[in-house]
C-alpha positions as MATLAB code, in Angstrom:
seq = 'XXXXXXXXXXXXXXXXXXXXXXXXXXXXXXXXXXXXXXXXXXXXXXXXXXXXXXXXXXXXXXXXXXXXXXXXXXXXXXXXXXXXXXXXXXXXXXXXXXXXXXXXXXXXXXXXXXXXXXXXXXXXXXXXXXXXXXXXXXXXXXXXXXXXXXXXXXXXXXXXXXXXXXXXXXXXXXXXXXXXXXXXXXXXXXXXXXXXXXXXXXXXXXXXXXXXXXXXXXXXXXXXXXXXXXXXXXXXXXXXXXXXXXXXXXXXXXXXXXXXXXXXXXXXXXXXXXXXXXXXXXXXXXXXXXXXXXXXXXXXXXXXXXXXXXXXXXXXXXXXXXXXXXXXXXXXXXXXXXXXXXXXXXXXXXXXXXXXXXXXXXXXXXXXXXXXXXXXXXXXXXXXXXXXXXXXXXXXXXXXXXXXXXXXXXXXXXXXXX';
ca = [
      84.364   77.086   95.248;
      87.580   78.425   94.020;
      90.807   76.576   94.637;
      93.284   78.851   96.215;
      95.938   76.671   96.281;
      96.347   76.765   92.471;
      99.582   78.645   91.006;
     100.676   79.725   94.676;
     103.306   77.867   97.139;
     101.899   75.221   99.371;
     102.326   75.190  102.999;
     103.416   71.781  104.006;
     101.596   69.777  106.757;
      98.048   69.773  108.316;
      97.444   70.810  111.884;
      98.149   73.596  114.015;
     100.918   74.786  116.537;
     102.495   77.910  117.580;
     105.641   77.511  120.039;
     107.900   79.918  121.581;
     109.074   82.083  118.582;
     108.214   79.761  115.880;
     105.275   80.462  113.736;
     103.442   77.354  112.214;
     100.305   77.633  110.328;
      98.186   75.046  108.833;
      98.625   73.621  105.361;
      96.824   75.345  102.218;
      97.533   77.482   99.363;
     100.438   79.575   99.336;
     100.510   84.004   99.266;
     100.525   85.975   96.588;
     102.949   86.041   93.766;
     104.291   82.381   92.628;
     107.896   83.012   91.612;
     110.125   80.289   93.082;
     110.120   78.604   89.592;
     111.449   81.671   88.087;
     113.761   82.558   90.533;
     115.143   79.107   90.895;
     117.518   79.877   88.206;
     114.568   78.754   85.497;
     115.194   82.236   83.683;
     118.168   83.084   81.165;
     120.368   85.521   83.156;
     121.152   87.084   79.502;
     118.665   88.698   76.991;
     119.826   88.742   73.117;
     121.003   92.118   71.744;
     121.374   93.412   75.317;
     123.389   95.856   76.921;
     126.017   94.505   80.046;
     124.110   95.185   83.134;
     125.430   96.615   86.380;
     128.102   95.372   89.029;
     128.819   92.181   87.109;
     124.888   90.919   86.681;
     122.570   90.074   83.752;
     123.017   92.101   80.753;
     120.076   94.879   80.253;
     117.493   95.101   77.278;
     118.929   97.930   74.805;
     118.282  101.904   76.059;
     118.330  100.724   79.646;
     119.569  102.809   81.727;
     120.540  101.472   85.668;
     119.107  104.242   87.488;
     119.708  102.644   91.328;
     121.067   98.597   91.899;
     121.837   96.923   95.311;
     117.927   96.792   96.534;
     116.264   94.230   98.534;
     113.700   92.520   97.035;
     112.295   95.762   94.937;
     108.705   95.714   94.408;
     107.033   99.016   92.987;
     108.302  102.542   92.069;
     106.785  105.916   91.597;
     107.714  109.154   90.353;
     106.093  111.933   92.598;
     104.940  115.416   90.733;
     107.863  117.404   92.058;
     110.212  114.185   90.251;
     111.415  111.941   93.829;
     111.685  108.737   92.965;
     110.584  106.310   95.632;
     110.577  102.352   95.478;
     109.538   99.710   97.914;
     111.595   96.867   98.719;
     109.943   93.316  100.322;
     113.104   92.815  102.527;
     114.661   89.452  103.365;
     112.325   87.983  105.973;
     114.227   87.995  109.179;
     115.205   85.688  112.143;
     112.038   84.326  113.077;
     111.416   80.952  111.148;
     107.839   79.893  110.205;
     107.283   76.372  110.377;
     104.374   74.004  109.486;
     102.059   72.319  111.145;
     103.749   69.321  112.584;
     107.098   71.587  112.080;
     107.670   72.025  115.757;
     110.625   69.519  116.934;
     108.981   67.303  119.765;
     105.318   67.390  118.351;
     103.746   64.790  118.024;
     102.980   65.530  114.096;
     106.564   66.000  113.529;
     108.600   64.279  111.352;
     112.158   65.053  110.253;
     110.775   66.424  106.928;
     108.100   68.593  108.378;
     110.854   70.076  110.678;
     112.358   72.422  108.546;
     111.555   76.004  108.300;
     109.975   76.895  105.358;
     110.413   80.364  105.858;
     111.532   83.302  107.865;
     109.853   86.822  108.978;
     111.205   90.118  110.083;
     111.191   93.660  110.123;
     113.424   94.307  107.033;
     110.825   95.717  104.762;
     111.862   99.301  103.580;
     111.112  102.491  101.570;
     113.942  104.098   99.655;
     114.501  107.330   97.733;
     116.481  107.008   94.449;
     118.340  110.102   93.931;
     119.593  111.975   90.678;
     123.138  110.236   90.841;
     121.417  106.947   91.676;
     121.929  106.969   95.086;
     119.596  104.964   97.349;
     118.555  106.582  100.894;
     116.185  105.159  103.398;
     113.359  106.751  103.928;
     111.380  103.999  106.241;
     112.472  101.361  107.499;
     111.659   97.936  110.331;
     108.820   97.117  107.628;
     107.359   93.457  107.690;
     108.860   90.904  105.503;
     107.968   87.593  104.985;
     110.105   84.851  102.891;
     107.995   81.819  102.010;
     109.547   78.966  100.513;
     113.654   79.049   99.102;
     112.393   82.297   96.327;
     109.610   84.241   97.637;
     109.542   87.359   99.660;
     106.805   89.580  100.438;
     106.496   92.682  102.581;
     106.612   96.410  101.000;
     104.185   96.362   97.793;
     102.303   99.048   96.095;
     103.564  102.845   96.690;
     102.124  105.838   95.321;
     102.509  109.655   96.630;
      99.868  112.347   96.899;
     100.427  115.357   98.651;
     103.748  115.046  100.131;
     102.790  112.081  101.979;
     104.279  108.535  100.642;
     101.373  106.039  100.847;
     102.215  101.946  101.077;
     100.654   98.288  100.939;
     102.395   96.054  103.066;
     102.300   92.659  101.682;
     102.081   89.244  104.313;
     101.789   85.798  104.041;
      98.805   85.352  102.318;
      96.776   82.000  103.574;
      98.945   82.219  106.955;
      97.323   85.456  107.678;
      94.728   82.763  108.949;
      96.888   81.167  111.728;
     100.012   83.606  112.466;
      99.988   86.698  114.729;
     100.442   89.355  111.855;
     103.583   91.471  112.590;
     103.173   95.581  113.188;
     101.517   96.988  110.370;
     101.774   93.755  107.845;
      98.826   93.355  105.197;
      97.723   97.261  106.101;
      98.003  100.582  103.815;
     100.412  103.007  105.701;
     101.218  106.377  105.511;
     105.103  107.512  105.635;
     106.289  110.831  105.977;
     109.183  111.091  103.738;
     110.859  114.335  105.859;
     111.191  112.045  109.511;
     110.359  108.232  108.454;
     107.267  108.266  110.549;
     104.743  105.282  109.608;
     101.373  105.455  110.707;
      99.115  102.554  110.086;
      95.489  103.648  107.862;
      93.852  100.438  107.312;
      94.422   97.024  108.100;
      93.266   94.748  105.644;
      94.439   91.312  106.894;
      92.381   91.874  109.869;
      88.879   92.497  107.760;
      89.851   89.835  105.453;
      89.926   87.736  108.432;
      86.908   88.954  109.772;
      84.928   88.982  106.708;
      86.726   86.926  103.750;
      85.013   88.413  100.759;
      86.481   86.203   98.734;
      84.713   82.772  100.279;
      87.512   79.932   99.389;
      89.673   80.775  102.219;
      91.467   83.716  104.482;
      94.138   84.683  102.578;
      95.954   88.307  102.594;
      98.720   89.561  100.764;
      98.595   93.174   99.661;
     100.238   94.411   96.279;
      98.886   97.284   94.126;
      97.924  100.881   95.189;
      97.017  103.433   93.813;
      95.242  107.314   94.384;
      92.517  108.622   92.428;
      92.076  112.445   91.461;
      89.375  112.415   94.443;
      92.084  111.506   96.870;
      90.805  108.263   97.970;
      93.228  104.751   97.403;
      92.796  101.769   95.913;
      94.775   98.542   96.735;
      94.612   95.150   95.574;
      95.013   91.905   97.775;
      97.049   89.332   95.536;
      95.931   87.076   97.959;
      92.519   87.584   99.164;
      91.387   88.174   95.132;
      89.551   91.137   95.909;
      89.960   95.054   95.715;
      89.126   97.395   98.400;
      88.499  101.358   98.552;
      90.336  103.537  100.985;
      89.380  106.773  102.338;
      92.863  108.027  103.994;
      91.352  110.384  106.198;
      89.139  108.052  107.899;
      90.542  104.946  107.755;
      87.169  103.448  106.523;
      88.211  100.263  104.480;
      85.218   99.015  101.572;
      85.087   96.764   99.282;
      85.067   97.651   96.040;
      84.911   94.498   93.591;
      85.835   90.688   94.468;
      87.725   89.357   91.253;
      86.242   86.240   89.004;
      88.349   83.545   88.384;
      89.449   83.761   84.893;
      89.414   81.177   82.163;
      92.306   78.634   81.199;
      93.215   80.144   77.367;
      91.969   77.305   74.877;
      94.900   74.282   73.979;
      96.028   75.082   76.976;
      96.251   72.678   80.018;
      95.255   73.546   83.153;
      92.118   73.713   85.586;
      89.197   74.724   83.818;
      89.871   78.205   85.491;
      92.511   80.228   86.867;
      92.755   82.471   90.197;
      92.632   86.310   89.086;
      95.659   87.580   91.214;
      95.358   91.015   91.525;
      98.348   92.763   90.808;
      98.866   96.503   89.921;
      96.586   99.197   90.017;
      96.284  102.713   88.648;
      93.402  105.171   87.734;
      91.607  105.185   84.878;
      91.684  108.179   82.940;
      87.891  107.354   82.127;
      87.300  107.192   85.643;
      87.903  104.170   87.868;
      90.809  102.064   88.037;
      92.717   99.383   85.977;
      93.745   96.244   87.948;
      96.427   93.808   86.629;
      95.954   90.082   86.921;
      98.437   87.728   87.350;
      96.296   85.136   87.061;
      96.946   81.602   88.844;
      99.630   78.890   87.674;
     100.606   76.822   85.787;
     100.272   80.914   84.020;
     100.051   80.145   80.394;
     100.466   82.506   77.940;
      97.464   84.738   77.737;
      95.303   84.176   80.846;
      96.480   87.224   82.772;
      94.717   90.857   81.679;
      93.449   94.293   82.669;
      90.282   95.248   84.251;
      88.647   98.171   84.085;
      86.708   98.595   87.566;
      84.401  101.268   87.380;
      83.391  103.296   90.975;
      80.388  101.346   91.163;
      82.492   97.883   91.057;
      81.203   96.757   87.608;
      84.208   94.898   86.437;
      84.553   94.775   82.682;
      87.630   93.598   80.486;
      90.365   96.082   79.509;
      92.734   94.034   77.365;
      93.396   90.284   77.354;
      95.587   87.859   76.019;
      98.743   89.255   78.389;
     100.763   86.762   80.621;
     101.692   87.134   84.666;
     100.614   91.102   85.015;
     102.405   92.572   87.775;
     101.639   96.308   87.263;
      99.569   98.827   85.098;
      99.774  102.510   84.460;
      98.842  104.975   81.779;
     101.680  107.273   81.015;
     101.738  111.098   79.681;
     100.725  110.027   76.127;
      97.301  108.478   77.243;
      98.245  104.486   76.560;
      97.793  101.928   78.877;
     100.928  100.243   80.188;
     101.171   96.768   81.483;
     104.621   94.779   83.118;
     104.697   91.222   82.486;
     106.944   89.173   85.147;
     107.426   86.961   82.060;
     106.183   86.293   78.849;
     106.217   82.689   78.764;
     106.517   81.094   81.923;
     106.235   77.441   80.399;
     109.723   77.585   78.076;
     112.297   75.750   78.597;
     113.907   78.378   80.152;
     110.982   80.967   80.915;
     111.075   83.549   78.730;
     111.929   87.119   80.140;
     109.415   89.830   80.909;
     108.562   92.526   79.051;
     106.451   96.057   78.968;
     103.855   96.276   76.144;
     101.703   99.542   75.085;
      97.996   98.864   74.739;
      96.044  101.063   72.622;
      92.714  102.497   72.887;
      91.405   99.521   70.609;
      93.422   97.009   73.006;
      96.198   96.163   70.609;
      99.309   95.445   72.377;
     103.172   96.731   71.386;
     105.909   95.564   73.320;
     108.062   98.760   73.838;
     110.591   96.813   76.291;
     111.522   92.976   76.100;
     114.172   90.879   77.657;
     113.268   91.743   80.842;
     114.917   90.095   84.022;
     112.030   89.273   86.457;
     109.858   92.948   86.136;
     107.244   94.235   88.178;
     106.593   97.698   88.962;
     106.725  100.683   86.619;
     106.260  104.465   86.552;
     106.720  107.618   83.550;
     107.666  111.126   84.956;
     106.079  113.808   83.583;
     108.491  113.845   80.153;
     107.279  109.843   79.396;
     110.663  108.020   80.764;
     109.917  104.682   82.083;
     110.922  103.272   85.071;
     110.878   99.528   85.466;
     112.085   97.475   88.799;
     114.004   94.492   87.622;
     115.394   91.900   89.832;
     112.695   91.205   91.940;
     113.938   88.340   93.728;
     117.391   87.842   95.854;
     118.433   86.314   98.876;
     121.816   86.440   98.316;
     123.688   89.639   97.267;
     121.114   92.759   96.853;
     120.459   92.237   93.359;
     117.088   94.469   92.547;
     117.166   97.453   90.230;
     115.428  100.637   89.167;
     115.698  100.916   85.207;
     115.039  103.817   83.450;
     113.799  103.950   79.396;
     113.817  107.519   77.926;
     110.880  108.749   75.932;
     108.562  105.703   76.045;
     105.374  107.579   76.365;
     106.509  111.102   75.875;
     103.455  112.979   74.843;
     103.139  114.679   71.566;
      99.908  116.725   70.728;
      98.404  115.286   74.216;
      96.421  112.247   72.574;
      97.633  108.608   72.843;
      99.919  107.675   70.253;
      98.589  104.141   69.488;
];
């Protein structure tokens, strides 16, 4: 039975208790994405031959251009048909502390270790529109947010637009989706309407992962990717739950669509004999189906995350390998497969940066942007700019970003250039 807790933050403690506005849940594995290493200053805040970066932070890989800066937590961007640029941001958690089991002052578990909050929750998840002179305007707002641990935030997640209607994945807190009272719309697809702000909850995936758990080891939930198919129908992933689920947005109706195999520890490298898969982005496949990023589970060595290629009827097959902490996938205008890696070598001494490689029809792998600080999502418009987030975790000063690369995947004669 697979091991949840590996590569993802532990909740401290080991029995349960919910008092007054405090929110403890029972030890276990930890949600989705495992950053607090990286964001705990493990990173250089400088990439060689780079470029200063904006309002006095990290300098910026060479041809980067800071399209939008002061964000909260950033997540995922998109670039809709008619050119709007939309990005989700995770938020800052919020007033309400979470504590562990044995947390609660006057319990009779407590002890003054297990008495500090690990982490806070809110409504400060948001949507924002990224204009042509950079300007950010909300577009939704009072979204869930979770912050787990000193470095990780979760809330907003995978964003895609189809028809004039913004779609989301609102992210939660992954193995406490077992124990806590989920907040309004938290670990559920939503739709947005980008003219009044209105969110209306689709499908609410933290409460079948609860009631079904497709993914045997343990209830977990924490949404990330999504994505909409030419037949109109979405696609998300659950980082936490390991499994991907099909979405029919005018129903509601919430399937299954592939449960994710643990994938195996590169050889010399030392680890379990297997890693979690961590689904991370997700975009169609030109071929038909989707392509699903893994993270894959710590202590994320260098080469256990890839691509899938999920075809409609679930058959999971291999896309490219040999890529480190995936965090998003999408093919631009030129036909190539595009993957964001969070970093691309978390083990250094500092962790290496993050980086954007190309991967060619024969799964051969180009990096066309390095020195990266702390990627995740990415988008092309229609002319092949790329659009990277960058500066994906902050709880001090908004720090997240919305890069843009010109002609990374412009198309020539309409067939992939690698």
């Amino acid at each position: 039975m697979t091991d949840r807790s590996r590569g993802r933050y532990r909740f401290p403690g080991t029995t349960d208790a919910v008092v007054s506005r405090r929110v403890v849940v029972r030890g276990g594995a930890g949600a989705g994405l495992a950053l607090a290493g990286i964001a705990a200053g493990r990173l250089p805040l400088a990439a060689q031959d780079a470029t200063p970066g904006a309002e006095g932070g990290p300098p910026l890989p060479p041809g980067a251009t800071v399209l939008a800066s002061g964000l909260l937590n950033p997540r995922f961007v998109v670039v809709a048909d008619d050119g709007t640029i939309y990005v989700s941001e995770a938020g800052t958690g919020g007033d309400e502390q979470i504590f562990a089991p044995g947390g609660v002052e006057g319990s009779p578990a407590a002890s003054p270790a297990a008495q500090e909050a690990f982490g806070t929750r809110g409504a400060t998840g948001r949507v924002s529109r990224i204009g042509a002179d950079g300007t950010a305007t909300v577009v939704a707002d009072g979204l869930p947010s979770y912050t787990l641990g000193q470095f990780e935030a979760t809330g907003p997640a995978g964003i895609t637009v189809a028809d004039g209607t913004v779609w989301l994945a609102v992210g939660g807190p992954g193995p406490g989706a077992a124990f806590i009272d989920p907040l309004p719309n938290e670990n559920s697809v939503v739709s947005i309407d980008p003219a009044s702000g209105t969110v209306t909850s689709v499908a609410n995936v933290g409460d079948y992962e609860r009631a079904n758990n497709p993914h045997p080891a343990a209830v977990d939930s924490n949404l990330y990717g999504l994505a909409v198919g030419d037949d109109g129908k979405l696609h998300v992933a659950d980082a936490g739950g390991n499994a991907v689920y099909h979405l029919d947005p005018s129903s509601g109706e919430l399937t299954v669509l592939a449960v994710l195999e643990d994938v195996p520890l590169p050889e010399g490298a030392q680890g379990p004999p297997t890693l979690e898969p961590v689904p991370t982005g997700v975009t169609p496949n030109p071929a038909g189906g989707i392509y699903v990023g893994l993270l894959s589970g710590g202590p994320f060595p260098p080469g256990a995350a890839k691509v899938l290629a999920v075809a409609e009827d679930g058959t999971v097959t291999d896309a490219a390998t040999g890529l480190t902490m995936v965090v998003d996938v999408t093919v631009g205008p030129d036909g190539n497969l595009y993957a964001s890696q969070i970093s691309t070598n978390f083990l250094s001494e500092p962790p290496a940066p993050g980086s954007v490689v190309r991967i060619g029809a024969d799964g051969a792998q180009e990096p066309v942007v390095e020195g990266l600080m702390l990627p995740n999502g990415i988008d092309f418009d229609a002319d092949g700019n790329l659009y990277v987030v960058a500066g994906t975790v902050s709880f001090g000063a908004p720090a997240g970003m919305v890069l843009r690369f010109d002609g990374v995947a412009a198309a020539t004669d309409g067939t992939p250039s690698a």
